[in-house]
C-alpha positions in Angstrom: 46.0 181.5 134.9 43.9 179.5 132.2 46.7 180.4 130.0 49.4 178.8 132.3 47.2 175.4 132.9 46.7 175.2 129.1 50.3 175.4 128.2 51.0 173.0 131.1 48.7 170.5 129.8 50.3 170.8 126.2 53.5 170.4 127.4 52.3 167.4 129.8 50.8 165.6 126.0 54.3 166.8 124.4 56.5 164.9 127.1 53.9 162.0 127.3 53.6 161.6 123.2 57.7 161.5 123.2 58.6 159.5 126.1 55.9 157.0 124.5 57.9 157.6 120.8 61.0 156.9 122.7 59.4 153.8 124.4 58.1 152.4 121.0 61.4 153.1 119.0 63.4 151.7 121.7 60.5 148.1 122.0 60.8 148.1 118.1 64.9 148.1 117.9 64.7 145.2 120.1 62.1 143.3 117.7 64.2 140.6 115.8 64.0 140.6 112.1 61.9 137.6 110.7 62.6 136.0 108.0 60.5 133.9 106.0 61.9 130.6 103.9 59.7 129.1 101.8 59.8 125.3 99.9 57.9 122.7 98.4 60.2 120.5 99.8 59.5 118.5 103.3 62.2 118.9 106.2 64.0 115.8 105.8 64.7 116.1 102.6 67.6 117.7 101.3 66.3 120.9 100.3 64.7 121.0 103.8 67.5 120.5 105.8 69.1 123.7 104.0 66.3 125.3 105.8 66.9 124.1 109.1 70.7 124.5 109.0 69.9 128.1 107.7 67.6 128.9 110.4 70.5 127.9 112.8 73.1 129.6 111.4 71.5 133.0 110.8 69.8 132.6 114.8 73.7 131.6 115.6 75.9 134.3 113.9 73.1 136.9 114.7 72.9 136.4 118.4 68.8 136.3 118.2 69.1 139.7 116.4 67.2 137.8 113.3 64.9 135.2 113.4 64.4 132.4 110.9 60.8 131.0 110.1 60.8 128.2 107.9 58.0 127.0 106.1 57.4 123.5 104.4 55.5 121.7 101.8 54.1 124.6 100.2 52.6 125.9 102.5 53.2 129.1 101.2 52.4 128.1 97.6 54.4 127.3 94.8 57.6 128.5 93.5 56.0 131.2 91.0 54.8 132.5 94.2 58.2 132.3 95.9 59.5 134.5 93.1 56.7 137.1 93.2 57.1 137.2 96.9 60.6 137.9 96.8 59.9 140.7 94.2 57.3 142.2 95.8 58.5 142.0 99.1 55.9 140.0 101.2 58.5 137.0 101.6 62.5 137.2 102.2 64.0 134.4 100.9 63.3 131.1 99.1 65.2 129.2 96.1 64.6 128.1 92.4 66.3 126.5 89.9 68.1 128.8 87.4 65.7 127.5 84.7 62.8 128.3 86.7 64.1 131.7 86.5 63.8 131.5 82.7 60.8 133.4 82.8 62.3 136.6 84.1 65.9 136.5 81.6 65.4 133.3 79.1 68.8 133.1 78.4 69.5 131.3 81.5 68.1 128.2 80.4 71.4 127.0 78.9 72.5 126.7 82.0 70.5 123.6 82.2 70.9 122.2 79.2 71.1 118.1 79.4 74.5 116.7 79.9 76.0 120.1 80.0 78.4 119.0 83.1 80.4 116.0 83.8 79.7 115.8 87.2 78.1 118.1 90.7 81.6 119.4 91.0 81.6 120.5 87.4 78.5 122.2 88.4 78.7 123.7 91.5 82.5 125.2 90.0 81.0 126.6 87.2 78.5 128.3 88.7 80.3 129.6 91.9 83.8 130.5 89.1 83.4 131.4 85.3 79.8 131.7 85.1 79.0 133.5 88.7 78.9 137.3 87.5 77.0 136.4 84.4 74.2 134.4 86.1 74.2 137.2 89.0 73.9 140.1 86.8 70.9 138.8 85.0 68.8 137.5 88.1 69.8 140.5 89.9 68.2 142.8 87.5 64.9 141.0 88.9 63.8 142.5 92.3 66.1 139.5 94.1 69.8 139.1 95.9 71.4 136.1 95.0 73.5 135.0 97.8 74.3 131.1 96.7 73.9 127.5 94.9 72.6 124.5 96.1 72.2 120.7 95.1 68.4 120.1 93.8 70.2 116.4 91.7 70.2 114.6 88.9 67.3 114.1 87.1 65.4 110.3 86.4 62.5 109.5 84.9 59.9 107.8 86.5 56.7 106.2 84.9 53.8 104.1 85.4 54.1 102.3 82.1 57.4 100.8 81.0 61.2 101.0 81.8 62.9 103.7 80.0 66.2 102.4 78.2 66.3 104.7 74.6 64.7 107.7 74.0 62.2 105.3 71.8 61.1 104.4 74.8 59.8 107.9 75.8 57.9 108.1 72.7 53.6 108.5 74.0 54.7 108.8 77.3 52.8 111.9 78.8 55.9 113.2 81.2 55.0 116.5 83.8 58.3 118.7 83.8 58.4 121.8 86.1 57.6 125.3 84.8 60.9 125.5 82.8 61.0 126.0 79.3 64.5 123.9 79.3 62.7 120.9 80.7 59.8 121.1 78.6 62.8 121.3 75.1 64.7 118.4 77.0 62.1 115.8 77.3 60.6 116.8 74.2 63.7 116.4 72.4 64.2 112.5 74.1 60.4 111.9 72.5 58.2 112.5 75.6 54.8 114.9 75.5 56.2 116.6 78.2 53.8 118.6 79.7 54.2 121.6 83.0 53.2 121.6 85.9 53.2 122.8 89.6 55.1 120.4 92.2 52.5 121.0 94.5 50.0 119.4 92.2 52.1 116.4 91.1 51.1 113.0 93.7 47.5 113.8 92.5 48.2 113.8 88.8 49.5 110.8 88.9 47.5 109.0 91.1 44.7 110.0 88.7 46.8 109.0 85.6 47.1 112.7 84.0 50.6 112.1 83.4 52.1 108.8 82.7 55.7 109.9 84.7 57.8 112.4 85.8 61.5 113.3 86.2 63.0 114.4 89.8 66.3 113.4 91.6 65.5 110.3 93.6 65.4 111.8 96.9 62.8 114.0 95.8 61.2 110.5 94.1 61.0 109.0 97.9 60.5 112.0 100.1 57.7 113.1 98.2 56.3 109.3 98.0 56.1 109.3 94.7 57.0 105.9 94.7 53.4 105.3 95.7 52.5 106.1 92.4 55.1 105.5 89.4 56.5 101.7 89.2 59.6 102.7 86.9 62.8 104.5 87.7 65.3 105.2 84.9 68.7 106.4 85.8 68.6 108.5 83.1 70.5 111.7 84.7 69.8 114.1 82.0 69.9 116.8 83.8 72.1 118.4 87.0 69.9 121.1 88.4 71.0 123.4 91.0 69.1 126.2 93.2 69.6 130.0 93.8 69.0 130.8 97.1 67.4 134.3 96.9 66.4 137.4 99.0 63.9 139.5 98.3 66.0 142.9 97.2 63.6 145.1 98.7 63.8 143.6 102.1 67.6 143.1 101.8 68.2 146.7 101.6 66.4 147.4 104.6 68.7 145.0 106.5 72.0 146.3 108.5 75.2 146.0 106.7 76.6 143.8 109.6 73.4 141.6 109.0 73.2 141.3 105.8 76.9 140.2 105.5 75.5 137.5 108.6 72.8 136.0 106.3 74.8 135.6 103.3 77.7 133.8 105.3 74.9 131.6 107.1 73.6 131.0 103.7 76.4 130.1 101.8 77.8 127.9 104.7 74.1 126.1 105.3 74.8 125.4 100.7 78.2 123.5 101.4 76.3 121.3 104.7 73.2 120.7 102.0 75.3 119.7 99.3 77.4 116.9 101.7 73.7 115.6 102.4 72.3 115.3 98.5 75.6 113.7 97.5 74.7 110.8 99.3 71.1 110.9 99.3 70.6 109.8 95.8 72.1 106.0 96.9 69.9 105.6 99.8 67.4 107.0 98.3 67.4 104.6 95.6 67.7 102.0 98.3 64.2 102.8 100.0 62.6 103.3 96.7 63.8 99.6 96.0 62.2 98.5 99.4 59.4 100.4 98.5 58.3 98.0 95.0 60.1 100.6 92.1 61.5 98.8 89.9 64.8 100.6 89.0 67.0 100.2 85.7 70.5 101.4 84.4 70.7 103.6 81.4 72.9 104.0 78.4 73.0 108.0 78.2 74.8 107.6 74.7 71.7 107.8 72.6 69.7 110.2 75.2 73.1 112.3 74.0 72.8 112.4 70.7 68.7 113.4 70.8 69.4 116.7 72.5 72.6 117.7 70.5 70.5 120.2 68.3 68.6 121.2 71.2 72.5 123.4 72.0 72.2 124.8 68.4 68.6 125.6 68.7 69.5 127.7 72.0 72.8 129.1 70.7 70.9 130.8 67.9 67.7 131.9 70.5 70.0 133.5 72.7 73.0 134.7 70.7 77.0 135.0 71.4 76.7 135.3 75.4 75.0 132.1 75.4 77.6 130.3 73.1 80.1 131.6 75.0 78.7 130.3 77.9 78.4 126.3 77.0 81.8 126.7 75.0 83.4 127.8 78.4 81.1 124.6 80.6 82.0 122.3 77.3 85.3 122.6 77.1 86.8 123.5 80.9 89.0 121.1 82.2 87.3 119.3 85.1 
């Protein structure tokens, strides 16, 4: 009899332990995916309103089945830490320039070369045509999916010190770049002390006067509130700069096929809506900034041309034939 009550009680914990297995599996299946978006950017700017459109498109096309949480301002740190996440797999997705990449394959910094395209369209057909399967391959081998391009602008230098209209004028001019070795060559090259530094950290710098100026897009210039602290805009336009939008590959590969394939259309849809935006946001930016006290100024790029030139040799030798063949194809595609 003690027999028959133990093995009744064992089976009792068997059907209990299952049916609670069964409960659990069944609770977690109906658990949307999160995924977290990282930026330094704010949510009105353009970069921010990717997020948002993102966050409805995924929410959208996956019926609720994945959830987007977007977070601003760097809130959760900087872009190194974006790309760490992603690698490691503690955040899903988040965007850098290619340059920014440069640390993981250096080669990619021709890709940002100044004046390498005539224009976003030159860009954005570059990178999404010739150019796609070489870029992917190399950021690919890094822990990350690549699933589109977006508009991050032309670049202008702002400073606290004079109007910028020859690359003479650069010359003592402490300038903060990003973490790019491509930016740090370019303004180098025009005569700045270019100098890195974290996004995060930049209002503060120059409110304290560690750096004389910067060099953003001018959306970025009023969004941020630089204008607060440079005096100086110079349409200089040295450089178009676009983002990756990547996924963590680890987290990617945990994802449904019918998801995954979701997300990437939701991202490459929310890239063509952002792009629209920054097209126009550099003009009324530059409006604001105007209302704002900057003084703005027009720029001959002709000389700011001819002080990079050997900046294209200097890489073609670093980086070898793939990277000639690369600016030959941007240089000299009909556009």
């Amino acid at each position: 009899m003690k027999k028959f009550i133990k093995l009744i009680s064992v089976l009792f914990i068997f059907i209990f332990l299952v049916t609670s297995f069964s409960l659990f599996a069944s609770a977690a299946e109906n658990e949307p995916i999160i995924i977290k978006v990282a930026t330094v950017q704010p949510p009105e700017q353009a970069e921010g309103l990717f997020a948002i459109k993102f966050k409805e498109l995924v929410e959208e096309k996956t019926d609720g089945a994945a959830k987007v949480e977007n977070y601003f301002r760097s809130e959760l740190g900087g872009q190194k830490d974006y790309i760490e996440g992603l690698r490691m797999g503690t955040l899903e997705l988040s965007w850098v320039t290619i340059g920014f990449f440069s640390s993981y394959d250096p080669m990619l910094n021709i890709f940002e070369l100044p004046f390498l395209y005539t224009s976003r369209e030159h860009a954005f057909w570059m990178v999404n045509g010739p150019l796609n399967e070489m870029i992917k391959e190399r950021v690919e081998k890094h822990g990350v999916k690549l699933l589109t391009f977006f508009e991050v602008g032309f670049r202008h230098i702002t400073n606290n010190v004079r109007p910028i209209y020859t690359p003479e004028d650069l010359k003592g001019l402490k300038i903060r770049v990003p973490q790019s070795q491509v930016n740090i060559d370019s303004l180098t090259a025009l005569g700045a002390n270019a100098s890195p530094l974290s996004g995060s950290e930049l209002y503060l710098a120059l409110k304290q006067g560690i750096f004389d100026g910067q060099e953003n897009p001018s959306g970025q210039v009023y969004f941020n509130k630089w204008y607060e602290v440079q005096k100086y805009l110079s349409k200089t336009g040295h450089m178009f700069l676009m983002h990756m939008v990547l996924y963590s590959e680890k987290l990617w590969n945990q994802l449904p096929k019918e998801i995954q394939e979701k997300i990437e259309d939701a991202a490459q849809e929310a890239a063509i809506y952002q792009i629209a935006i920054a097209a126009g946001e550099e003009a009324s930016s530059e409006v604001a900034l105007i209302k704002e006290g900057m003084e703005i100024n027009e720029v001959d790029v002709g000389p700011f041309k001819e002080a990079v030139k050997p900046l294209y040799q200097r890489y073609i030798n670093e980086y070898g034939p793939e990277a000639e063949e690369a600016i030959n194809i941007i240089k000299m595609s009909q556009f």
